[in-house]
N, CA, C and O atoms as CSV, one atom per row, in Angstrom:
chain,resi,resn,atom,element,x,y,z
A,1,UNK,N,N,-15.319,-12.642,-13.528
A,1,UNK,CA,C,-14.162,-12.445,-12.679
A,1,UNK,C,C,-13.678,-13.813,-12.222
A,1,UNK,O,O,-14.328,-14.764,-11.787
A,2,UNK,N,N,-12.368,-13.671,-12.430
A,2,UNK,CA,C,-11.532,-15.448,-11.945
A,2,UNK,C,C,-11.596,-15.469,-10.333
A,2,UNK,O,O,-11.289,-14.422,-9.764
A,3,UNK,N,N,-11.989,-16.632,-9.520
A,3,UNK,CA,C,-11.377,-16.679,-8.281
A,3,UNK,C,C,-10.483,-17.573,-7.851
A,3,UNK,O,O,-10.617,-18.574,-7.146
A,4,UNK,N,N,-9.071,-16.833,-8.634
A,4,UNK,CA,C,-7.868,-17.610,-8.190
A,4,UNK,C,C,-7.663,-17.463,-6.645
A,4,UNK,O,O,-7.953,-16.411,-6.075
A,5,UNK,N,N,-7.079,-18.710,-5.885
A,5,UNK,CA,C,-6.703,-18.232,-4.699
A,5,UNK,C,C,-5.583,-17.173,-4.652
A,5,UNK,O,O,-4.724,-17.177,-5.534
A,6,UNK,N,N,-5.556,-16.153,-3.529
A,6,UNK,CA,C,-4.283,-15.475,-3.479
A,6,UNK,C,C,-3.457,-16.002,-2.025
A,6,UNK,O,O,-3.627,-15.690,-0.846
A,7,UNK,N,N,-2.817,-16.626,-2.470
A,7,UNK,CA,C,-1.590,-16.960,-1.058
A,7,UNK,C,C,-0.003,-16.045,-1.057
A,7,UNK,O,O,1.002,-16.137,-1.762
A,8,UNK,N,N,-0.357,-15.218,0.029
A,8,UNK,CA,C,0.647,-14.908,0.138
A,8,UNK,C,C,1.268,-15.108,1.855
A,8,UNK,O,O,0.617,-15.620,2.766
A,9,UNK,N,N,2.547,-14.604,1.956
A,9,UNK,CA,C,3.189,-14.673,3.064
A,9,UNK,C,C,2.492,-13.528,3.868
A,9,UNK,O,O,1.927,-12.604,3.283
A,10,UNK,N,N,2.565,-13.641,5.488
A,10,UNK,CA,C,2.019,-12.431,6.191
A,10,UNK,C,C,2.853,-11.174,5.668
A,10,UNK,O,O,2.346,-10.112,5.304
A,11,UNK,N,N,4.172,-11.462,5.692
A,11,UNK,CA,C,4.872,-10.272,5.003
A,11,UNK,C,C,4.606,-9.573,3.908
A,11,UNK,O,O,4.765,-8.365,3.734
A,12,UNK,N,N,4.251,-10.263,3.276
A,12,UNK,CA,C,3.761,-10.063,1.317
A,12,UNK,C,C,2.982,-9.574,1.656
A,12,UNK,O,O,3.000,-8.455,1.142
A,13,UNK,N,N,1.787,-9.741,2.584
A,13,UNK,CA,C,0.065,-9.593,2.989
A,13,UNK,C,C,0.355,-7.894,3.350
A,13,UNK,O,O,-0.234,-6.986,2.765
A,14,UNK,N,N,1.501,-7.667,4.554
A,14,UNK,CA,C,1.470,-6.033,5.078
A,14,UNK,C,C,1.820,-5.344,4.083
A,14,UNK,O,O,1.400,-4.194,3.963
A,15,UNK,N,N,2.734,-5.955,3.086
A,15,UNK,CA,C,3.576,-5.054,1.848
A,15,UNK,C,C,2.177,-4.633,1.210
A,15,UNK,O,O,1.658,-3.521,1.299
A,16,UNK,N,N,1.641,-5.820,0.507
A,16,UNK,CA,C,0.535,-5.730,-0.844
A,16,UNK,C,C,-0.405,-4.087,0.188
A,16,UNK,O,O,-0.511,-2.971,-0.321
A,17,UNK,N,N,-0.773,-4.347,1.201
A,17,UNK,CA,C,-1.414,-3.524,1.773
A,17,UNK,C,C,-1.296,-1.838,1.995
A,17,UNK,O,O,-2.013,-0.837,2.016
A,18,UNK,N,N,0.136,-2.252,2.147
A,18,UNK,CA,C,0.697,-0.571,2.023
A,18,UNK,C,C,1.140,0.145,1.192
A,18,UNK,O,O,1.480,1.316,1.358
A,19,UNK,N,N,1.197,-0.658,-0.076
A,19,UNK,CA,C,1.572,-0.123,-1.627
A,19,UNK,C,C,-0.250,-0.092,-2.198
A,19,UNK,O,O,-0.296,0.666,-3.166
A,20,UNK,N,N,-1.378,-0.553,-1.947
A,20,UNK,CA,C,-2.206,-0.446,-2.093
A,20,UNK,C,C,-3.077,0.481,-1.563
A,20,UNK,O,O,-4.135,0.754,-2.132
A,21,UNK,N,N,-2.727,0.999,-0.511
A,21,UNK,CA,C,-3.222,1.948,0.302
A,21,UNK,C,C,-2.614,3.455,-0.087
A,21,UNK,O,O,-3.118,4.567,0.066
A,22,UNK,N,N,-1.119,2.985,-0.744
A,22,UNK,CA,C,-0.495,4.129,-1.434
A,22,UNK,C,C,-1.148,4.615,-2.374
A,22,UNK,O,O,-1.362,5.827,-2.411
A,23,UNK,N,N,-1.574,3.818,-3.274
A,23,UNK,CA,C,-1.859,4.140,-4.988
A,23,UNK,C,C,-3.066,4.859,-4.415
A,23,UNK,O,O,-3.260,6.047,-4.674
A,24,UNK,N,N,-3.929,4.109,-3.591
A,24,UNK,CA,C,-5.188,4.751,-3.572
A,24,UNK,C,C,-5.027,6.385,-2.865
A,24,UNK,O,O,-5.783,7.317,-3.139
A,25,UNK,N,N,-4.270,6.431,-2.243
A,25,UNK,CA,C,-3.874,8.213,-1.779
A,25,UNK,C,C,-3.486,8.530,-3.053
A,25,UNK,O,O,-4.403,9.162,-3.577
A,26,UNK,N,N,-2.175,8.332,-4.111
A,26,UNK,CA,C,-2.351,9.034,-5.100
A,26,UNK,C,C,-3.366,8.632,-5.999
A,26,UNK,O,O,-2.636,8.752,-6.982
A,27,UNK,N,N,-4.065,8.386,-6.317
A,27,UNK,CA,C,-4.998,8.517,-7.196
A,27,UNK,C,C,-6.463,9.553,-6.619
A,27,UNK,O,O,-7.118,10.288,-7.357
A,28,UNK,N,N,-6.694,9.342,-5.162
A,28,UNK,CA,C,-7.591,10.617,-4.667
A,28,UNK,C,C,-6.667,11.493,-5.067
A,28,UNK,O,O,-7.182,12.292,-5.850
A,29,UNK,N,N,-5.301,11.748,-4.847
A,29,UNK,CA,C,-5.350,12.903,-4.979
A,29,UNK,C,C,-5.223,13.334,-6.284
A,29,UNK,O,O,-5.790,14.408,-6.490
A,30,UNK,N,N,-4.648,12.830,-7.252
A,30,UNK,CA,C,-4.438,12.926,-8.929
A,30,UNK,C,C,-5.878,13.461,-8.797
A,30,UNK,O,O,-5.949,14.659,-9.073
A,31,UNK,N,N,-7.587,12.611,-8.284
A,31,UNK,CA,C,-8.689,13.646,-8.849
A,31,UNK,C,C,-8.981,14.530,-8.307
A,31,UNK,O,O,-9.777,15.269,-8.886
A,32,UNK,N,N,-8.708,14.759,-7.514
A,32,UNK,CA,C,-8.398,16.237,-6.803
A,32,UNK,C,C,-7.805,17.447,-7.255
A,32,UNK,O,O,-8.232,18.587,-7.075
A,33,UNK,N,N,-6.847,17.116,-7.820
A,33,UNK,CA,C,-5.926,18.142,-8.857
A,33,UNK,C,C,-6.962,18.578,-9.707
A,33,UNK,O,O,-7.478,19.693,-9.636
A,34,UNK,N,N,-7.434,17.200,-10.961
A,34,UNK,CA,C,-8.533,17.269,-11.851
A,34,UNK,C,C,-9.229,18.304,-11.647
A,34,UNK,O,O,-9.365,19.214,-12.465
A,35,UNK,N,N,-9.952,18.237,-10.052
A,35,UNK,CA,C,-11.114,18.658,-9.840
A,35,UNK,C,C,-10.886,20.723,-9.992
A,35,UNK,O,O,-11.459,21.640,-10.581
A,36,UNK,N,N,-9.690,20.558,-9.039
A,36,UNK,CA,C,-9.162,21.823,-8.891
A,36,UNK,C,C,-8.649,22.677,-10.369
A,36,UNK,O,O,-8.547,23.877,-10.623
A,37,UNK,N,N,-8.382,21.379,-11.209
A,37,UNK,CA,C,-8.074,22.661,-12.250
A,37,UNK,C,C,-9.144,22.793,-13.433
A,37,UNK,O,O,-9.073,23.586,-14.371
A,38,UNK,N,N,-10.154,21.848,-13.195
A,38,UNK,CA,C,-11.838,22.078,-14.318
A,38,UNK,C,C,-12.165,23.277,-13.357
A,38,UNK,O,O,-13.116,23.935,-13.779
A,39,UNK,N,N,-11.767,23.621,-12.476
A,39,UNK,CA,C,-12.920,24.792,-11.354
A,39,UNK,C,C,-12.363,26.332,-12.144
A,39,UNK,O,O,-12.781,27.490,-12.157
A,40,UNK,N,N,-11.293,25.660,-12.711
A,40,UNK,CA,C,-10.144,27.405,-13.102
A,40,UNK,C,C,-9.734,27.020,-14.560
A,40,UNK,O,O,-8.510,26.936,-14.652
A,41,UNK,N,N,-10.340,26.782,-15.629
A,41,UNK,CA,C,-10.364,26.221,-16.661
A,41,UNK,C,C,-11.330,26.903,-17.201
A,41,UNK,O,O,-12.322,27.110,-16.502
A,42,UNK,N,N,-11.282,27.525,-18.843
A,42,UNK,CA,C,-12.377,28.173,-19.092
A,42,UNK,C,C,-12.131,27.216,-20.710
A,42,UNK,O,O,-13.093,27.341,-21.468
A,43,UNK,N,N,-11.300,26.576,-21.098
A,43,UNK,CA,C,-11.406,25.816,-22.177
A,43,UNK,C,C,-12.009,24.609,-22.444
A,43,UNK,O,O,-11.503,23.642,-21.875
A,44,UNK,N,N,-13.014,24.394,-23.203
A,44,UNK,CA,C,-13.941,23.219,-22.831
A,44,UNK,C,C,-12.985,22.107,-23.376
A,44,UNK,O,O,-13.472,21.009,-23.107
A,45,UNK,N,N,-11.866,22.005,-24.007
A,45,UNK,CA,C,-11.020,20.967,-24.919
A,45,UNK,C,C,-10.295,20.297,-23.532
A,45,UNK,O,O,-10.220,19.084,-23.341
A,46,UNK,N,N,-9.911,21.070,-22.845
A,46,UNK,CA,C,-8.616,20.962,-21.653
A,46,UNK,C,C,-10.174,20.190,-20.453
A,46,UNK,O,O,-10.335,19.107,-19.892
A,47,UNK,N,N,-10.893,21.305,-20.540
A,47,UNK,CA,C,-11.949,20.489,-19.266
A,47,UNK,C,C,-12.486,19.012,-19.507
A,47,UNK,O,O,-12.534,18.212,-18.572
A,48,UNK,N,N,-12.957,18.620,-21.018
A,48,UNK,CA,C,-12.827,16.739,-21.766
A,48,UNK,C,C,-11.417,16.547,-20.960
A,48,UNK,O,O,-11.277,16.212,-19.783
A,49,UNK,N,N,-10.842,16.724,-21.514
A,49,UNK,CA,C,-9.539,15.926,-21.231
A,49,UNK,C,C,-9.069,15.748,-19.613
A,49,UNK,O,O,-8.537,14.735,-19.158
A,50,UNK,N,N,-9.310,16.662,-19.049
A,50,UNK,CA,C,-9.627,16.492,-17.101
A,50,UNK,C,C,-10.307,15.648,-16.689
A,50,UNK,O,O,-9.942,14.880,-15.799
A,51,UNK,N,N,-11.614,15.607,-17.336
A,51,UNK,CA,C,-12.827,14.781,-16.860
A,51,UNK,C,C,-12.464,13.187,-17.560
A,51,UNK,O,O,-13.110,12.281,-17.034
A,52,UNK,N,N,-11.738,12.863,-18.411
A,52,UNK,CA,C,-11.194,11.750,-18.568
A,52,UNK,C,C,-10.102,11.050,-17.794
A,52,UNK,O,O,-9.998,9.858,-17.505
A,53,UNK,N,N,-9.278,12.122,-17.515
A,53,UNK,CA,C,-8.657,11.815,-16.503
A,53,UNK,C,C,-9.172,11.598,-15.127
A,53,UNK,O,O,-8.512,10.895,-14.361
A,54,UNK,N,N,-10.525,12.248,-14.660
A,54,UNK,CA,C,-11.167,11.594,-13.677
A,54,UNK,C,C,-11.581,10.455,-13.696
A,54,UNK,O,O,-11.425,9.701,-12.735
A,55,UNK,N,N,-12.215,10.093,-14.840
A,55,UNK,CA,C,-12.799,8.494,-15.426
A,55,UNK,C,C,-12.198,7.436,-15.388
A,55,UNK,O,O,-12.591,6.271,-15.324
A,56,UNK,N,N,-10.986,7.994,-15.442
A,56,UNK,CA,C,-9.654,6.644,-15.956
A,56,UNK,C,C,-9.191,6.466,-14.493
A,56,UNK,O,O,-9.045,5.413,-13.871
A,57,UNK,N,N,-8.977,7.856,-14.050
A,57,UNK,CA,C,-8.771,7.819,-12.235
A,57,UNK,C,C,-9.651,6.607,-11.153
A,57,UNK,O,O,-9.165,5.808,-10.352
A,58,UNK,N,N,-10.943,6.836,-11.476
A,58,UNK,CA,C,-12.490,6.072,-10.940
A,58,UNK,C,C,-11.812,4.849,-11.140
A,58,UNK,O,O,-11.143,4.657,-10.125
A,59,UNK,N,N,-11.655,3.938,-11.937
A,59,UNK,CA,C,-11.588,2.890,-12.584
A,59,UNK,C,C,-10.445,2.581,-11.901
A,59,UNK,O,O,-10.620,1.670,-11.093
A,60,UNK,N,N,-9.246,3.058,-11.947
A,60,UNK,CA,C,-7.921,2.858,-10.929
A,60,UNK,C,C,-8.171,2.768,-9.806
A,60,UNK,O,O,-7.517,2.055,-9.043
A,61,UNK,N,N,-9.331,3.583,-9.396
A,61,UNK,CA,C,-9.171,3.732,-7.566
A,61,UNK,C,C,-10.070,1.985,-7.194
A,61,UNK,O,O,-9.626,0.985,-6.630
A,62,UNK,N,N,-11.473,2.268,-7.822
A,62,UNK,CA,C,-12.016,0.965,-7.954
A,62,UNK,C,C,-11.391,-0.269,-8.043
A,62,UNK,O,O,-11.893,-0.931,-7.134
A,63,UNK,N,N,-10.579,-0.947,-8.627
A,63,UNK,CA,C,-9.696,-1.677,-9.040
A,63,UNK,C,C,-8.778,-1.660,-7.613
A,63,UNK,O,O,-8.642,-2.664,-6.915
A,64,UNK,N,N,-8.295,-0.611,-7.365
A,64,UNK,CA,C,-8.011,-0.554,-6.229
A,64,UNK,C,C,-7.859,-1.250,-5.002
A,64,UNK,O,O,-7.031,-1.935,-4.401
A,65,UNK,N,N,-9.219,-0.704,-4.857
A,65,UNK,CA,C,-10.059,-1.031,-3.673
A,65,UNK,C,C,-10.857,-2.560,-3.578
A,65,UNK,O,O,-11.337,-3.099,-2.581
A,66,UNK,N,N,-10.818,-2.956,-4.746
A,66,UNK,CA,C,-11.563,-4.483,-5.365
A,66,UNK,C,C,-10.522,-5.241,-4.734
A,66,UNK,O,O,-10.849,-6.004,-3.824
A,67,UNK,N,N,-9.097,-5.134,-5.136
A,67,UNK,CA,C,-8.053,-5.354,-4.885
A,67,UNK,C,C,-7.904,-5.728,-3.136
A,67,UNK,O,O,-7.730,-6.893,-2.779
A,68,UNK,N,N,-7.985,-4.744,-2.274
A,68,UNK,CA,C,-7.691,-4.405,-1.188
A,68,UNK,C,C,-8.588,-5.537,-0.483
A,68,UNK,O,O,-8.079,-6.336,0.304
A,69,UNK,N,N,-9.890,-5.556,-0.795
A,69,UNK,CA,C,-11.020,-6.338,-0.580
A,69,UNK,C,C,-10.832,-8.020,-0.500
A,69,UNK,O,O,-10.921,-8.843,0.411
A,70,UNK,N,N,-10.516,-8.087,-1.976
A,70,UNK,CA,C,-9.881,-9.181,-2.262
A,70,UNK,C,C,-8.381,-9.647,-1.226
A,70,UNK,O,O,-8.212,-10.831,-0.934
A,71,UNK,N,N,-7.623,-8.818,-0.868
A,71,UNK,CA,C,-6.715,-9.540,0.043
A,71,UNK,C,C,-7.161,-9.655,1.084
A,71,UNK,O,O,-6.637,-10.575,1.712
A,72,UNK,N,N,-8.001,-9.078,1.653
A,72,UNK,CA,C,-8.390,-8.903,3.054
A,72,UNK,C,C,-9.384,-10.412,3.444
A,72,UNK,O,O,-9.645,-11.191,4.361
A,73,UNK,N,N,-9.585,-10.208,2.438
A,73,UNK,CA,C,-10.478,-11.692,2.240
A,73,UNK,C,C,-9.924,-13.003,2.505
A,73,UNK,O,O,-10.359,-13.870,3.263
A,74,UNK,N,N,-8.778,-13.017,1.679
A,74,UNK,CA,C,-7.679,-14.219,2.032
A,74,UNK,C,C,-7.003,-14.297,3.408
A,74,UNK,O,O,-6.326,-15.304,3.615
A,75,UNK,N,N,-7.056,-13.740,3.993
A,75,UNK,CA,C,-6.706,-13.380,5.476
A,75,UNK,C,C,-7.380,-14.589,6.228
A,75,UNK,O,O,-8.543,-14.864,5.934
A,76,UNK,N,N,-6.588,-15.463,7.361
A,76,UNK,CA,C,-7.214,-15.945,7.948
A,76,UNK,C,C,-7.801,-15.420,9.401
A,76,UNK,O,O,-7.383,-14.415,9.977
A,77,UNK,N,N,-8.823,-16.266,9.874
A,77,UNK,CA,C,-9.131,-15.676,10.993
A,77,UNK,C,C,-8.480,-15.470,12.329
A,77,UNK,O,O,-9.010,-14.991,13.332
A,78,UNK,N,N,-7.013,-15.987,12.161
A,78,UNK,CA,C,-6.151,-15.901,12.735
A,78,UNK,C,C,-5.434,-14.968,12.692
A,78,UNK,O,O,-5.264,-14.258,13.682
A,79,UNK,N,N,-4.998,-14.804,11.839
A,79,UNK,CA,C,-3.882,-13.390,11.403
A,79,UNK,C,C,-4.465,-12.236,10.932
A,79,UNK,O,O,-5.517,-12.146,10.298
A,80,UNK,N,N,-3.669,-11.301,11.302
A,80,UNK,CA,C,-3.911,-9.494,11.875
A,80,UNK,C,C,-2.697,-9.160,11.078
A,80,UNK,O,O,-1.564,-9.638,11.041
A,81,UNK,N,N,-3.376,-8.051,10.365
A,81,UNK,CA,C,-1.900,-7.482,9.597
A,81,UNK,C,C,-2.165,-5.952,9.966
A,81,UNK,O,O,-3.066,-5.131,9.790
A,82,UNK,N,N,-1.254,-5.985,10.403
A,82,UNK,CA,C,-0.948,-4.089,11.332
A,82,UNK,C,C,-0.964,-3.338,10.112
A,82,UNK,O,O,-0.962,-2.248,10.685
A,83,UNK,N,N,-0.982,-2.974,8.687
A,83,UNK,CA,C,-1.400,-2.151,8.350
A,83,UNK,C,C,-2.272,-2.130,7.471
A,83,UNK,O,O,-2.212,-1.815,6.282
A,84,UNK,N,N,-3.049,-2.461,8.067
A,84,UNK,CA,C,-5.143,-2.614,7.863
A,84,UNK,C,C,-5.494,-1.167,7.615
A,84,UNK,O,O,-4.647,-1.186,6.722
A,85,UNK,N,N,-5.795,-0.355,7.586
A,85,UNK,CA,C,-6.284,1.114,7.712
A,85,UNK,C,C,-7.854,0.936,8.537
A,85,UNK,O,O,-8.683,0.026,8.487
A,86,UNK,N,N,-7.830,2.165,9.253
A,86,UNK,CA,C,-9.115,1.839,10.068
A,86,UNK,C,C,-10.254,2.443,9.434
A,86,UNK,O,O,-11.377,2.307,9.921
């Protein structure tokens, strides 16, 4: 893994945060759907193909969240960005 610095503006910093915090709501919920329709699924072809879509989901949310980590990181100990999630 590269550790480029990330500099951004405080502005850039609340944006990156709340489009990141987005994806990660849709993507819980994209496996959620998944989950809900392997439960009512009696075709094992369609249930592979769900459970890949959970896999590929994992990997998005992860990435994610690596992501989220990673900006939060660049943050100085000075600056507070109001949409942090608690």
């Amino acid at each position: 893994m590269s550790s480029k610095q990330m500099d951004f503006t405080q502005k850039e910093r609340e944006t990156l945060v709340i489009s990141l915090n987005a994806r990660e709501t849709k993507i819980l919920q994209s496996m959620e759907d998944y989950l809900h329709q392997i439960a009512n699924e009696k075709k094992a072809s369609r249930v592979e193909k769900m459970l890949r879509g959970i896999f590929n989901d994992w990997h998005a949310l992860q990435e994610t969240r690596s992501l989220k980590e990673r900006l939060h990181r660049t943050l100085d100990s000075d600056s507070h960005i109001k949409a942090v999630p608690k």
